[in-house]
Phi, psi and omega in degrees: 000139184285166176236155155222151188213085158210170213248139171249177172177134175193139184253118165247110146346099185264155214269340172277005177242071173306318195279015167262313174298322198280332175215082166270331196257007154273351196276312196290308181323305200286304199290333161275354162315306223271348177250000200293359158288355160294319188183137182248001191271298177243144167193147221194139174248139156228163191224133192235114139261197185303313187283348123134217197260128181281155173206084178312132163196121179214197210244155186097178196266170190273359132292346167270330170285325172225081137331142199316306170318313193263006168303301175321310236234000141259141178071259185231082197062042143108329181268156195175165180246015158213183185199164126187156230244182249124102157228160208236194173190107174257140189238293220238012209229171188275165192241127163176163184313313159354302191261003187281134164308179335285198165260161173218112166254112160267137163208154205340319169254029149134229201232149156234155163227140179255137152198137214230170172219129182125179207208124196287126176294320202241027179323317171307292187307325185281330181313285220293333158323260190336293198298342163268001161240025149108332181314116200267149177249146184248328187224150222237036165234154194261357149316326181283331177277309187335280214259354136275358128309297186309322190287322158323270166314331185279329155324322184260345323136142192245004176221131140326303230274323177301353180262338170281306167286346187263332166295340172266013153263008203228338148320099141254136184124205182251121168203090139343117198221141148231137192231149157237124170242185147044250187252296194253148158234131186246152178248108166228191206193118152328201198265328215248345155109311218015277208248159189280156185201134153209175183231152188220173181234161178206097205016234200266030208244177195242138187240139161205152216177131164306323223225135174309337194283328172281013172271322191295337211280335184256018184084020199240147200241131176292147187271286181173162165291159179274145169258173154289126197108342205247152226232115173237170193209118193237135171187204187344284190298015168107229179216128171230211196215130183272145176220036174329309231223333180266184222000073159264167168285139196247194222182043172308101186307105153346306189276027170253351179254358188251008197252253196294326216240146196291170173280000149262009157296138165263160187196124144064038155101341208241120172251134210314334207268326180267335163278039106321305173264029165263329182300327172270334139338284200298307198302330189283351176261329186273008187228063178286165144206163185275077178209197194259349199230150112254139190231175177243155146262095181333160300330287171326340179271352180311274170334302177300322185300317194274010156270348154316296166316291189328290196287003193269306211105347196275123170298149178242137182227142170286112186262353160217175188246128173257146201239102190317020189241354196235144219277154159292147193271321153346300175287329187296136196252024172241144193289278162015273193306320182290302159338280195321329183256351184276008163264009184266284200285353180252053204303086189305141136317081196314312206305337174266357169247357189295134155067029188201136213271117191231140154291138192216105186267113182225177173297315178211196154197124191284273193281309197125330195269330193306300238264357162264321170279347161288307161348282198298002197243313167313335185261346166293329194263008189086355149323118195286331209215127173236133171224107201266142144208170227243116167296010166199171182294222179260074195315147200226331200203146200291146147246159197249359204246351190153319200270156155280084156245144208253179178315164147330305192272003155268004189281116179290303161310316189281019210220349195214162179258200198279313183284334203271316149333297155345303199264343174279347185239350174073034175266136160327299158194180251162133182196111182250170199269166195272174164295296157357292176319307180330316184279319200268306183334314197221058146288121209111352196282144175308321237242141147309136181272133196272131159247043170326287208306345165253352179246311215072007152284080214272121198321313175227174216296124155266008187315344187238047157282332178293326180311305196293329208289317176297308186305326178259039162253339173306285195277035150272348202243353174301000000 
């Protein structure tokens, strides 16, 4: 089954703010700069002008893909009066051109373009819908059931946005969506909050974006988050908002303050960088340990180490020089590639681990093989005592919502004890933070937290995750 984790972005240009429609499609080029830790596999811009809607999308990063030429070569030189931008990360599903964002759908009462983050619970089941009502399928992403649904309802239907609210009754699972027709560009967020959305102004023009950082990047000043279930819609006539769909209980996947989304974005009221380092508070109190140094494992592992610190009292060191060019090891979806690459992307800092008992704060541990080849590179560079502990809990159980957390029996936790990890990855000793932390890091947060993958208490129905599972492993095989 594919899993994706990925960043959206999209601008509607308000006709009094020409110097935004005028480089709209370097203003999408910059946001996506500002998402590209979402995803490193694909990425793709459309721009909607007089000529309607243009569309970019290939394999690669968004500096390598859009080049000055091919910026030029959307909308009108590059100007337009909406957009909306994309990059993804397939993890464990096939990598091709096919599946890079956004779709560009035509039908009868004209053209969208889509691009979504998150992963359809009942995708399978809905495929094989469509497809006994002739809907031919081009990609083994389920973004593609999305937006022939919408297209569906938009027939019947006297608005997008009314084809959109009807569609999200049909819609199970996690999906973020920015859709463009036409005329309007919409922000939507399932019932259940998953994956992050927020909105921004950039003087009278509309901004939306997964993530707050990519509003900074392009000068747009934050608004507020899209909530969950809500449908907003910018477009002539300003901008408003359907809530049709909102106040259920919702389900912010956790593993965006303790992961994915970079630290300086806020999500849902919460900023990433202080429950990071409150995570790392809680670990030094439900974990102390007796030693001379804490370090982080970049990125994500930074913050938490120096709230490690902060709260111990234990000096903080840089323990490695990380080497930006190389994609997180985290996205590769074979244990192989993640080995091969952590001496590549991880140098230690001898001088900051030599002859000395090092705490080593990282995010999580999925399978066990990175957090073990890191180990083993601290004990190369000298380190006497390596004591690893984790800003989140003990993965346990598959997510069906987005994330690569993989089956149960590929789960390093779910298959070992504490100790027996201990000895497998070769650390001294191991303290991961409870859930019970989980709650207190991002306290203050809007949004309800989904912790499947550590509890198995899962927000919404999955029964019909196998279906879909079969069904692509079918049309992969083509």
């Amino acid at each position: 089954m594919i899993h994706e984790e990925c960043g959206l972005f999209g601008i509607y240009a308000a006709r009094s703010d020409d110097g935004v429609g005028e480089r709209i499609a370097a203003l999408c080029y910059a946001g996506l700069y500002a998402l590209q830790h979402r995803g490193q596999e694909s990425c793709g811009i459309a721009v909607k002008s007089a000529g309607g809607i243009t569309n970019r999308r290939d394999m690669g990063l968004a500096g390598d893909v859009f080049t000055p030429a091919v910026l030029a070569s959307l909308g009108d030189n590059g100007r337009g009066q909406m957009a909306v931008a994309h990059v993804r990360y397939g993890t464990t599903g096939i990598n091709r051109r096919s599946n890079a964002q956004p779709f560009v759908a035509k039908h009868i009462k004209g053209s969208i373009a889509l691009a979504h983050n998150g992963n359809l619970t009942n995708a399978g089941e809905l495929r094989r819908t469509l497809e006994m009502r002739g809907n031919i399928f081009h990609t083994s992403s389920d973004t593609e059931a999305i937006i022939y649904t919408i297209v569906r309802e938009r027939l019947n239907s006297e608005s997008i946005e009314e084809a959109v609210k009807k569609a999200m009754y049909i819609l199970e699972g996690a999906y973020s969506l920015i859709l463009m027709s036409h005329r309007k560009l919409i922000a939507v967020r399932d019932s259940n909050g998953f994956r992050p959305l927020c909105m921004g102004r950039l003087g009278n023009s509309v901004v939306f974006a997964s993530e707050s950082c990519a509003l900074s990047a392009v000068g747009a000043e934050f608004v507020r988050d899209i909530q969950p279930g809500e449908i907003v819609v910018a477009g002539e006539d300003g901008i408003h908002s359907i809530t049709t769909h909102c106040g259920g209980k919702s389900s912010l996947c956790v593993f965006e303050y303790v992961y994915f989304a970079r630290p300086d974005s806020v999500i849902d009221g919460v900023s990433v960088h202080e429950a990071r380092l409150k995570a790392g508070e809680i670990l030094a109190r439900e974990h102390p340990a007796d030693v001379d140094v804490v370090i982080g494992v970049p990125d994500s592992g930074l913050d938490a180490a120096l709230g490690f610190s902060r709260a111990s009292g234990i000096p903080f060191d840089f323990g490695f020089l990380k080497n930006k060019y190389i994609a997180r090891t985290f996205i590769s979806p074979d244990a192989g590639g993640r080995a091969g690459r952590v001496r590549l992307k991880l140098n230690p800092i001898e001088t900051a681990v030599k002859g000395k008992r090092v705490v080593m704060v990282d995010d999580s541990i999925v399978r066990g093989t990175t957090s073990m080849q890191i180990i083993r590179l601290l004990r190369e560079a000298g380190a006497k005592e390596v004591h690893i502990r984790l800003s989140c809990p003990p993965f346990l159980y598959p997510c069906y919502f987005g994330t690569d957390i993989d089956r149960s029996e590929n789960l390093i936790a779910h298959n070992h004890t504490l100790f027996e990890i201990k000895q497998i990855i070769g650390a001294d000793s191991i303290g991961y933070l409870s859930i019970e932390g989980l709650s207190e890091m991002t306290r203050g947060c809007s949004s309800g937290l989904c912790t499947a993958c550590f509890s198995g208490d899962y927000p919404v129905d999955i029964s019909k995750i196998g279906e879909k599972d079969l069904f692509e492993r079918e049309i992969d095989t083509d």
